[in-house]
C-alpha positions, 0 to 999 in steps of 0.5 A: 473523645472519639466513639465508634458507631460499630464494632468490628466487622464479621469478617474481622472477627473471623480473621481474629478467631481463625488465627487465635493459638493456644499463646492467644488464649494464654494471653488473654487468660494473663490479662484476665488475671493481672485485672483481677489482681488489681482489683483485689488490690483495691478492694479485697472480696470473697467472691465476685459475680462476673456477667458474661454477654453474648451476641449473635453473628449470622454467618452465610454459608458454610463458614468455619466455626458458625453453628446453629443458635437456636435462641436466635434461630440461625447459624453464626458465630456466638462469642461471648464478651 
C-alpha cells in the first residue's frame, strides 16, 4: 500500500480552491449525499454526529482567500476537512 508523507501543497490547494464553481460545490454536495445514503442503508439511524476538522495554512502576502486566523494568529487559508 502506498501512503503519502504529505498531502497536497499550498499551492495546489490554491489552484483547487481558485477554480472551484458553483458545479464543484454541487458536486460535492452529491457525493455527500450518495455516502450518507449508503450509510443509512446499512444502518439506519435518527441522527448522526458529523466532526468537521480544520487545519491552518500560512498564507504569505496578499493571497486571494487568505484571512486572518486568530486561533493560529496568522493569515492563511482555514478549510475544513
Amino acid at each position: 500500500m502506498l501512503v503519502k508523507k504529505r498531502l497536497a501543497s499550498q499551492p495546489t490547494i490554491l489552484r483547487f480552491n481558485e477554480r472551484a464553481t458553483m458545479a464543484t460545490a454541487k458536486s460535492l454536495e452529491n457525493v455527500n449525499e450518495v455516502l450518507q445514503g449508503r450509510v443509512y442503508t446499512n444502518e439506519p439511524r435518527s441522527q448522526f454526529v458529523m466532526d468537521l476538522d480544520s487545519s491552518s495554512f500560512a498564507a504569505h502576502g496578499e493571497q486571494h482567500g487568505a484571512n486572518y486566523n486568530h486561533h493560529y494568529q496568522q493569515n492563511g487559508f482555514h478549510p475544513l476537512f
